[in-house]
C-alpha positions, 0 to 999 in steps of 0.5 A: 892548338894554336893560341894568342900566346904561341901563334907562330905565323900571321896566316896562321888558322882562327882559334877559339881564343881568338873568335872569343876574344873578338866577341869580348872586345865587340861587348866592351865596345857596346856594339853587341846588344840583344839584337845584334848578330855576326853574319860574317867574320873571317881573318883580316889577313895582313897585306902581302907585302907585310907578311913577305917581309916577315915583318911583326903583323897584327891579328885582325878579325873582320866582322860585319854586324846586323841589328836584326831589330832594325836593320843596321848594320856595321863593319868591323876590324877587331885586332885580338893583340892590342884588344881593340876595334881598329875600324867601324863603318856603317853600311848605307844598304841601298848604295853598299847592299846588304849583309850576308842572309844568316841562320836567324832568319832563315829560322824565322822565316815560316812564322813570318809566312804563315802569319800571312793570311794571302800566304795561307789562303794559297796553300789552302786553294791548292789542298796543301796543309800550311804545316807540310810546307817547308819554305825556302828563303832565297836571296831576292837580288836587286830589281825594280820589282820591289820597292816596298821599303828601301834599305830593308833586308828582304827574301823570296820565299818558295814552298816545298810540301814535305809529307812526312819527317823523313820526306824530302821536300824538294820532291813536291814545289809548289809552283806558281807561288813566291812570297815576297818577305820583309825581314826587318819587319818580318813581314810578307809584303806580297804573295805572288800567286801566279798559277796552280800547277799540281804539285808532283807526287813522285819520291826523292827520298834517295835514302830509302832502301826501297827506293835505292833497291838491292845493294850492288856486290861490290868488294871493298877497295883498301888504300894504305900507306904501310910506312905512313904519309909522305906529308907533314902539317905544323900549325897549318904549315904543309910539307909534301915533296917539293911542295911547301905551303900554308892553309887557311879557312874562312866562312865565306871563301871556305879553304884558301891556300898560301905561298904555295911554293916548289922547291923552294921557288914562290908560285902563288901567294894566295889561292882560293875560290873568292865567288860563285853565282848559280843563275837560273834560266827560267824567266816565269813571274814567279822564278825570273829572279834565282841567282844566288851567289852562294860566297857573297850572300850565304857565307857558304863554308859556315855549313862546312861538312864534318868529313868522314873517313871511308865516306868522304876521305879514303886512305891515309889522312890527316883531318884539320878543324876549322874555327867560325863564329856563330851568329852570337859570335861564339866560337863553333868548331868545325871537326874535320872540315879539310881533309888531307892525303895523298892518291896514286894518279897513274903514269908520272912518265914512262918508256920502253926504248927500243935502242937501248933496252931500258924500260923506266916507269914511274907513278904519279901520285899527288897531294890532296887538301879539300872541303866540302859543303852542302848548301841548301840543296846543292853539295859543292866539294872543292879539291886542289891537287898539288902534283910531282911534277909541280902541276896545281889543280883545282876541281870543283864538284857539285852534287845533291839535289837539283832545284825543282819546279812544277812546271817543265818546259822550254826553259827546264827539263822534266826529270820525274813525272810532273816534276821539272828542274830549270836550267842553271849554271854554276859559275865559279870565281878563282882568285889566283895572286900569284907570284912566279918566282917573284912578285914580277909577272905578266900574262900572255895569251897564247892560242893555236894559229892556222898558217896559210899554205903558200911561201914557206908553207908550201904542203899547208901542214904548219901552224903556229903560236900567237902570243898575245902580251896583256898590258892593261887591266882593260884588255887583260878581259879575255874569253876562253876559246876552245878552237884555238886552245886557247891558254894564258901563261903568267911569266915572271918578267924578271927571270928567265930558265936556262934557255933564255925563256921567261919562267912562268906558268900557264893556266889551262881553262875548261872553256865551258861558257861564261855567263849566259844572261843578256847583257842588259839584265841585272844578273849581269850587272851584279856578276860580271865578273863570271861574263869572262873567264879571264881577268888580271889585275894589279894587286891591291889588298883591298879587292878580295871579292870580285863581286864585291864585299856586300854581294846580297841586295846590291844594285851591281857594278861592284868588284871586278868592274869598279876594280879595271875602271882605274886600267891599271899596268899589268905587265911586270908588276904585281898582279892577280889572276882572276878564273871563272870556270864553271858548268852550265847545267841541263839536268837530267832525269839521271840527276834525280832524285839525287845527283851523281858528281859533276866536275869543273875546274882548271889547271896549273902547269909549269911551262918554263919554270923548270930546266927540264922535267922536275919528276926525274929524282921520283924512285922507281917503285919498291913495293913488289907490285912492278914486275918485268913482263918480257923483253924490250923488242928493237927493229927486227927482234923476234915479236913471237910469243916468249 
């Protein structure tokens, strides 16, 4: 295990000694107290050019504190070599918003309900038993709805009725009704008691036997690797083929890449999923609020998954620990949270020719570095995939249990008898630096273009390519557009292939939509980020989150917004590309009681980075599975049977 002592690389993976570390400093300081949680911590990574440079960086740790007693709170930069606090800002909550909700007071949160005499009075009116009742804390956004104390960390509170240890709550909403909760205070200001709808009685106990039925025959699938993997990881340093690149992982982005390099050949500095937001789309009294921005306002990676070999992984892997910090600010180790390996894909290229009788068949297979997380009642898997041809993938996958309510209608879709579950999307934020074969880039928009039959065009059959260049950072605000195929190719300005052409790389969107709120609601103030798909902006070490640092609670208008409003150069300079993607879910009765996987992601292809195809040198296989079934038959051999 990396330690102070023998750290090799300044992107290298937290260590215990350095969470503990981290917290000793904060103590000699007197910033911790009774009182006082961490509610996020993560690597204050060195800026890119520092680290290109190989100059001797710093370690520094970024935490931001909360005093759960009053409602203060810090953010701090500690460095673990000189032991001291480089930075410490007070947070102003009505203009920076909040910190992220913590495992504290989510723990506290049914004391503080069933103090409350309107809280209980609600449940006892609808024959619910307040000690069934598991509630659900959820971030409570920013509206005008709430104005009982300004500054003060608040929730909204839903409730779910559980029947037994083993029941699954979500099964049985008890819709109609919200709470307002105060958790500075540890208060409930205000109970929203809309209507009494009949709480539904039907099972999501997935994992009942009963429920599941008889097993299906299945035969087990083996995978194997005789002579071991074809990959090596040093100290987060990860080899594979032509691929070289580091990983890293922090509680609120989770997994993130690193120079991720091909031959040699820089193509993105730093990768990761920097946001997502889940707005829902029923607008009751009691629901008009659900957004939840699962990075920002929960620091979704703490809850990473232990992965399983044969469950969650299948084959030859390799696991990696990642290291957080509890709210205590004590080190938690996270066993096998990134899982490695490699997987047969199909086809690389092949062809039989009919002139020269070769027949040449290849396979793909590709490096896979993934995580998964659940978080509260949705599971999110995220899976890149690094290629032989040099082709980068992102795929999100999202499972669990939809969220439920007692109410279907327009706006939601029964999925059990009684039981509805609102329409939603999952919007994800990419944040891609990127450095194609250097630190010089642009961006080009290039879309299919009709040609009019006529001059040139007499049989109507052409049609073209438009190429859009992006100079600024406010028109470099793009919308997918599937009619078109529409693509944007990130090309270095500096270099060009062997054809004369810039090398680059182009990234391939879904096109699913973006945002869908109006304009002029408040989730679209605070995400706006996720109403385009594309973004590109200048460099700046600063900008991690497109939503902003301090997501919970926030008025809106923060990260990417505040970000363009400089219109800053675009084209051949340093940049990054901003991504989002994502699905926009009507559940279906087919997602009860529990979710098969959905996908959603993008792609990275080369296009005009290589001369010509980059897989050529990938061996024929020699594993004695490719055997030559028959002839290669050319024009007039004979096709009968041999």
């Amino acid at each position: 295990m990396t330690t102070l002592e023998n750290r090799t690389h300044a992107l290298a993976m937290t260590t215990e000694a350095e969470v503990s570390t981290v917290r000793e400093v904060l103590l000699d300081a007197g910033l911790l107290g009774e009182t006082v949680r961490y509610t996020f911590f993560t690597p204050e990574e060195p800026t890119k050019g520092a680290v290109l440079s190989g100059a001797q960086t710093d370690r520094r740790f970024r935490v931001v504190l909360l005093d759960i007693a009053s409602g203060r709170s810090w953010d701090v930069v500690v460095s673990t070599d000189s032991r001291s606090v480089v930075s410490n800002r007070e947070l102003d909550p009505p203009r920076d918003g909040q910190p992220p909700i913590i495992d504290t007071e989510f723990e506290m949160i049914e004391d503080i309900l069933n103090g409350a005499a309107d809280w209980r009075a609600a449940l006892e009116r609808r024959g619910v038993d307040p000690a069934q009742v598991r509630a659900v804390p959820l971030s409570a956004g920013a509206f005008d709805d709430y104005p009982e104390h300004p500054g003060h960390r608040v929730v909204r509170a839903f409730g779910f009725r559980q029947d037994h240890e083993k029941d699954h709550p979500w099964a049985h909403p008890i819709d109609g009704l919200v709470a307002y909760v105060d958790l500075t205070a540890r208060t409930v200001d205000r109970v929203v008691d809309h209507a009494e709808h009949p709480v539904p009685e039907t099972t999501g106990n997935f994992d009942d036997p009963e429920v599941q039925g008889p097993p299906l025959d299945l035969k087990p699938i083996e995978i194997t690797q005789p002579e071991g993997r074809s990959f090596t990881v040093e100290d987060g340093h990860v080899r594979w083929g032509k691929w070289d690149l580091r990983i890293g992982f922090n509680e609120r982005e989770g997994l993130t890449l690193h120079q991720i390099a091909f031959d040699g050949r820089p193509i993105c500095y730093r990768a990761s999923v920097a946001e997502m937001v889940v707005p829902y789309a029923d607008p009751s009294p009691v629901r008009f609020w659900q957004n939840y921005f699962d990075c920002g306002e929960y620091m979704f990676a703490r809850y990473a998954d232990s992965l399983q070999l044969g469950c969650d992984c299948l084959g030859d892997i390799l696991y990696t620990d990642a290291v957080i910090a509890d709210d205590l600010g004590n080190p938690r180790t996270i066993q096998n949270a990134i899982c490695m390996h490699e997987e047969d894909y199909g086809v690389l290229w092949k062809h039989s020719d009919m002139f020269t009788g070769s027949r040449e068949t290849r396979r793909q297979r590709r490096l896979v570095i993934s995580f998964f997380t659940p978080i509260g009642n949705y599971d999110y898997g995220f899976y890149w995939y690094l290629y032989l041809d040099g082709t980068i993938e992102l795929e999100a996958k999202a499972t669990g249990i939809v969220f439920t309510s007692g109410t279907p209608g327009e706006y939601a879709t029964e999925i059990a008898p009684g039981l509805g579950a609102p329409f939603h999307q999952h919007l994800f934020s990419a944040r891609l630096d990127m450095t194609v074969d250097g630190g010089r880039n642009a961006v080009e928009e290039i879309e299919a273009a009709r040609v009019p039959m006529g001059e040139g065009n007499p049989y109507g059959n052409a049609f073209a390519r438009k190429v859009t260049r992006l100079s600024r950072e406010s028109d470099a605000q793009r919308d997918a557009n599937g009619a078109t195929g529409r693509v944007w190719h990130i090309i270095n300005t500096e270099k060009t292939n062997a054809l004369g052409q810039p090398v680059g790389y182009t990234l391939h969107p879904e096109g699913q939509p973006t945002l869908l709120a109006d304009d002029a609601s408040v989730i679209r103030s605070r995400a706006t980020f996720a109403s385009k798909a594309l973004w590109v902006t200048q460099y700046d070490a600063d900008e991690r989150y497109p939503a902003g640092d301090f997501v919970n609670q926030n008025p809106g208008g923060a990260g990417l917004p505040a970000w363009v409003q400089a219109d800053r150069p675009v084209d051949g300079e340093d940049i990054v590309v901003w991504h989002t993607f994502g699905l926009t879910h009507f559940p279906r009765p087919e997602d009860w009681p529990i979710m098969p996987v959905d996908y959603t992601g993008f792609v990275l292809k080369p296009s005009g980075f290589f001369d010509r195809n980059p897989a050529l040198d990938i061996p024929a296989s020699s594993n004695g599975h490719c055997h030559t079934q028959g002839e290669v038959h050319g024009p007039g051999k004979d096709r009968g049977a041999e």
